[in-house]
MITORZA-385398 format. One record per residue (C-alpha): residue number from 1; x, y, z; chain. Coordinates in nm, 2 decimals. Layout:
residues N
<site resi="NUM" c1="X" c2="Y" c3="Z" chain="A"/>
...
end
This chain:
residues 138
<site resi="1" c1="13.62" c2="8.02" c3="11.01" chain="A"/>
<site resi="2" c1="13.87" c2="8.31" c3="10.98" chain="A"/>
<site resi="3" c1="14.15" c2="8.34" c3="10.70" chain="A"/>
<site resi="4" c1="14.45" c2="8.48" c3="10.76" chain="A"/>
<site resi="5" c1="14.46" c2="8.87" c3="10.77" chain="A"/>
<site resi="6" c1="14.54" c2="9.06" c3="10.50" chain="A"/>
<site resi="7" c1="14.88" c2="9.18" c3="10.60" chain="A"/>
<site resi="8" c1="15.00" c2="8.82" c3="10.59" chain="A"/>
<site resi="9" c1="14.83" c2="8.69" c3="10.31" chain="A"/>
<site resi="10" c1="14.93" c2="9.02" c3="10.07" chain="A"/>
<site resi="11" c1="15.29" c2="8.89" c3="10.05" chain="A"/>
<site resi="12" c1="15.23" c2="8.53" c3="9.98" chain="A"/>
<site resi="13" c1="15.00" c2="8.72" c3="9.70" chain="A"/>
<site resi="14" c1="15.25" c2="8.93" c3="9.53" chain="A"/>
<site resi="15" c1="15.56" c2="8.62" c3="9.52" chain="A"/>
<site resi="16" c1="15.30" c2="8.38" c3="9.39" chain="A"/>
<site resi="17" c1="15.26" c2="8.67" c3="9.09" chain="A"/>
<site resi="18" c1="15.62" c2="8.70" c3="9.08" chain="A"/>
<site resi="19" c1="15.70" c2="8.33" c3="8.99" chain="A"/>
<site resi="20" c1="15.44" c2="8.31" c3="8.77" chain="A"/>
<site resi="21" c1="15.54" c2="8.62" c3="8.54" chain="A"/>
<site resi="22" c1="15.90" c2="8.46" c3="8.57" chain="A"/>
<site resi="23" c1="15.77" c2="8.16" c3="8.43" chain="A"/>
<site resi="24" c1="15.61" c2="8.32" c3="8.12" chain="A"/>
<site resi="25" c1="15.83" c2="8.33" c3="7.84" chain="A"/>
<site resi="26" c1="15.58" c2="8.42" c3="7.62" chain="A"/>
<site resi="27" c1="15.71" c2="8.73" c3="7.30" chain="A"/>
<site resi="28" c1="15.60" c2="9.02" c3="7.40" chain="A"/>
<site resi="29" c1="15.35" c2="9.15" c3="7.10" chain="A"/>
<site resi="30" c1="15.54" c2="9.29" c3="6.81" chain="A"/>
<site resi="31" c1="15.84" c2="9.10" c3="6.84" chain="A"/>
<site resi="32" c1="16.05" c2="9.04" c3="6.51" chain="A"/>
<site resi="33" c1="16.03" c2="8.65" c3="6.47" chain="A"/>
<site resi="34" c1="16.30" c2="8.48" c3="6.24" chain="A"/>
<site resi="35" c1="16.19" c2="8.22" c3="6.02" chain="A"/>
<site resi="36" c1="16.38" c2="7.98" c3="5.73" chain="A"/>
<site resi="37" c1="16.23" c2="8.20" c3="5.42" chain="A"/>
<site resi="38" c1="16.37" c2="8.50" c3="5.55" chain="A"/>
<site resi="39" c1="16.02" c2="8.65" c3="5.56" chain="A"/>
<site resi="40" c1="15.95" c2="8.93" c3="5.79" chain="A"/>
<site resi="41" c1="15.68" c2="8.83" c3="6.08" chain="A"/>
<site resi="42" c1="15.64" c2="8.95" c3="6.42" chain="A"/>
<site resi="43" c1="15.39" c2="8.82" c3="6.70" chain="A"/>
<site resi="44" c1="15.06" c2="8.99" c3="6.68" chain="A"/>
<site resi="45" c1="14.93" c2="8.76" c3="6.95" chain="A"/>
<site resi="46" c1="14.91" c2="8.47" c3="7.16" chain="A"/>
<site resi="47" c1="14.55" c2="8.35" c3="7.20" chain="A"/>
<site resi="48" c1="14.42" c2="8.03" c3="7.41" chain="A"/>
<site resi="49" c1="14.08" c2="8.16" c3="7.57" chain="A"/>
<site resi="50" c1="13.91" c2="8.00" c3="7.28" chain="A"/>
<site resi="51" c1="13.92" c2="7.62" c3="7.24" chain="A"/>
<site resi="52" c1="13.86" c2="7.47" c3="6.89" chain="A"/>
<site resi="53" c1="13.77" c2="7.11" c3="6.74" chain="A"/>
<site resi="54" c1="14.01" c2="6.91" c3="6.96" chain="A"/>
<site resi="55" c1="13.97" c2="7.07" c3="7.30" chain="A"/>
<site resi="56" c1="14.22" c2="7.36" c3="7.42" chain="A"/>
<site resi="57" c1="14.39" c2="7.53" c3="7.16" chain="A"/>
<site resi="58" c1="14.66" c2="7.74" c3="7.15" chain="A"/>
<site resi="59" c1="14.69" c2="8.00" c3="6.83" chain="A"/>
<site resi="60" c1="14.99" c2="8.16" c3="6.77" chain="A"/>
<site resi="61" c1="14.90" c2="8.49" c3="6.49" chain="A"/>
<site resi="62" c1="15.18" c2="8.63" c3="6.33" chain="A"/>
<site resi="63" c1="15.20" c2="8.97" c3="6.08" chain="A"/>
<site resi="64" c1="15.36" c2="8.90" c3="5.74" chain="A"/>
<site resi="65" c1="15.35" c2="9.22" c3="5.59" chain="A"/>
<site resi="66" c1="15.33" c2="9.17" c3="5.23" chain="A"/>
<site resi="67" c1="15.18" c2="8.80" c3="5.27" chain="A"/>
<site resi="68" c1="15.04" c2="8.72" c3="4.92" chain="A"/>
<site resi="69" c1="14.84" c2="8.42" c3="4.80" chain="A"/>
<site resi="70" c1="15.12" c2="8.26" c3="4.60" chain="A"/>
<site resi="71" c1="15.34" c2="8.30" c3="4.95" chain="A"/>
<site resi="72" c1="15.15" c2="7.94" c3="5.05" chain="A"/>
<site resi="73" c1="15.42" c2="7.68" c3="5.02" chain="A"/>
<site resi="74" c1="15.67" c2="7.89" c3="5.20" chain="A"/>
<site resi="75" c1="15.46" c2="7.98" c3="5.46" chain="A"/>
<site resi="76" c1="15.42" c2="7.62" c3="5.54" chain="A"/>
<site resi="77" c1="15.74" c2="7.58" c3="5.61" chain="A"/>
<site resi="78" c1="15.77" c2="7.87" c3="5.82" chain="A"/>
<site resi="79" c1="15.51" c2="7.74" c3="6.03" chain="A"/>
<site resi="80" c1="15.64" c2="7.43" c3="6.06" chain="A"/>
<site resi="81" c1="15.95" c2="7.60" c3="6.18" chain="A"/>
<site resi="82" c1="15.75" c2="7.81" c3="6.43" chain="A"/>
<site resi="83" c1="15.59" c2="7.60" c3="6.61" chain="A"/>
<site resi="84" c1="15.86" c2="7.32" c3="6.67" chain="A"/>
<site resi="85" c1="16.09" c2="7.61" c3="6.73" chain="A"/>
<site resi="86" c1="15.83" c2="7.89" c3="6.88" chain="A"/>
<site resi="87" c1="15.51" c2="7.78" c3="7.00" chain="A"/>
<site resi="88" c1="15.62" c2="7.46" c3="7.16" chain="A"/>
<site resi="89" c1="15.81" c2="7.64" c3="7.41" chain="A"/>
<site resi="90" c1="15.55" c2="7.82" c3="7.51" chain="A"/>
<site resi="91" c1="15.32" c2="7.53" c3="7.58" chain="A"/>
<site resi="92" c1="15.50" c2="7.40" c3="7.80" chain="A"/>
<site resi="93" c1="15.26" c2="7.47" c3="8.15" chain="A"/>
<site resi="94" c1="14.95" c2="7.63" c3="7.99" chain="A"/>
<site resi="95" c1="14.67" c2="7.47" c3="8.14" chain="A"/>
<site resi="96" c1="14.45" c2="7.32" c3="8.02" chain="A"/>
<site resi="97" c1="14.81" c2="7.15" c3="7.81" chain="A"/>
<site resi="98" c1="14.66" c2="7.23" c3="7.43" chain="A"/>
<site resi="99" c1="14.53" c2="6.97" c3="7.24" chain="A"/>
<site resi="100" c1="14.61" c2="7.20" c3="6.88" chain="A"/>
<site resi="101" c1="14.87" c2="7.46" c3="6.80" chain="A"/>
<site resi="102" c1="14.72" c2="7.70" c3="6.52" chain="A"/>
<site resi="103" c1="14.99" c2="7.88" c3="6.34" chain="A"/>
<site resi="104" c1="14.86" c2="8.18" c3="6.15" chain="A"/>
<site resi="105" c1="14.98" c2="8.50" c3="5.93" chain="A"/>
<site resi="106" c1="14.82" c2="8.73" c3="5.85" chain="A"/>
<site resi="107" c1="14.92" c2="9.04" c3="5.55" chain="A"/>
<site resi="108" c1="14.75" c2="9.28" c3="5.84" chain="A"/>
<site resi="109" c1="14.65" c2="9.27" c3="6.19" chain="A"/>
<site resi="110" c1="14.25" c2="9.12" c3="6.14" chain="A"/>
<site resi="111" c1="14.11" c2="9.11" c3="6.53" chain="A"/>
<site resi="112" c1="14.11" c2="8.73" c3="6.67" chain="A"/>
<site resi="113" c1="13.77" c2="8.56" c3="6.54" chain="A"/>
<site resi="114" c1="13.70" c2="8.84" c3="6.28" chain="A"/>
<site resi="115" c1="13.65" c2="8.78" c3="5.86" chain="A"/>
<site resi="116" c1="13.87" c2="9.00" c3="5.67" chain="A"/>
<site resi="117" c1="13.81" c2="8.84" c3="5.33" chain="A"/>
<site resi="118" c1="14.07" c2="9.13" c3="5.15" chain="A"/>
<site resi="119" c1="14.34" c2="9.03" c3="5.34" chain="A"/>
<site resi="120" c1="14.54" c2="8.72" c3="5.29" chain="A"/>
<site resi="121" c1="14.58" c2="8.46" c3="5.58" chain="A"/>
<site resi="122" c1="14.75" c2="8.13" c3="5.64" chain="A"/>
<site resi="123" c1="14.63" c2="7.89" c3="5.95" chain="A"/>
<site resi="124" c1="14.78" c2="7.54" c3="6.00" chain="A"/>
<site resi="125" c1="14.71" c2="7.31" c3="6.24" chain="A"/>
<site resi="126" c1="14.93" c2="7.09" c3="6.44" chain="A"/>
<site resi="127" c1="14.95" c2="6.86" c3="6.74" chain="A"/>
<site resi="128" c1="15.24" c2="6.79" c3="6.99" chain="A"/>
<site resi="129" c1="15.41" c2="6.48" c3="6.97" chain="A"/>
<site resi="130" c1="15.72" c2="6.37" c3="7.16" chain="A"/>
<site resi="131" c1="15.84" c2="6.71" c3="7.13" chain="A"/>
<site resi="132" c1="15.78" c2="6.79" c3="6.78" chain="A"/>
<site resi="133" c1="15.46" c2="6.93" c3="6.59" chain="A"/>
<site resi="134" c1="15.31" c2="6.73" c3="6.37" chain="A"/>
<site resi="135" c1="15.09" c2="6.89" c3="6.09" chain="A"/>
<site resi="136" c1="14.70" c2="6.80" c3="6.09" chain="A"/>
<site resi="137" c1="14.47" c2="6.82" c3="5.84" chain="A"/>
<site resi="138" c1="14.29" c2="7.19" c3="5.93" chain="A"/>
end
């Protein structure tokens, strides 16, 4: 059986690409990211290739230059705040829909999956419930 040629099938192609980069509204790395402590963070990435305990996962890693380990209690908050406010948003369609949002900071960029023991980091967990996040045990 024969497909459509090329020359018909290219177009269909390239507004099916179109829509679907419309429909991202994912921060483009490095964006300045406001917060309730007033901390400075920006998106270092967006990473849902790699599913964790409960199934797909979507990690939101954010730099917080001059993230210290007595910074904990406020950065809970701020995480809080980010992913009601942040990360829920940009659930919305991802398929597989994740079963966790991680919230992270991190007081330098550390690659996804990698130890950096000498810099401080913050990871919550949380799961999306009629249209909030709700913190889970990590």
């Amino acid at each position: 059986m024969m497909g459509r040629p090329l020359s018909l099938r290219l177009p269909a192609l390239i507004v099916a690409l179109v829509l679907v980069a419309a429909c991202q509204e994912e921060a483009p790395a490095g964006e300045a990211v406001s917060v309730p402590s007033g901390r400075d963070l920006s998106l270092i990435d967006i990473v849902t290739n790699a599913p964790g305990p409960a199934g797909a996962t979507a990690r939101f890693r954010f730099l917080a230059p001059g993230l210290a380990s007595g910074d904990a209690e406020a950065a809970a908050a701020d995480m809080q705040a980010l992913c009601d406010g942040f990360a829920l948003k940009r659930i919305d369609g991802m398929v597989p829909a994740p079963q966790q949002i991680v919230i992270s900071f991190a007081g330098e960029v550390v690659p996804f999956g990698e130890a950096a023991p000498d810099v401080v980091q913050f990871f919550e967990s949380f799961r999306a419930e009629n249209g909030a996040c709700v913190w889970e045990v990590f």
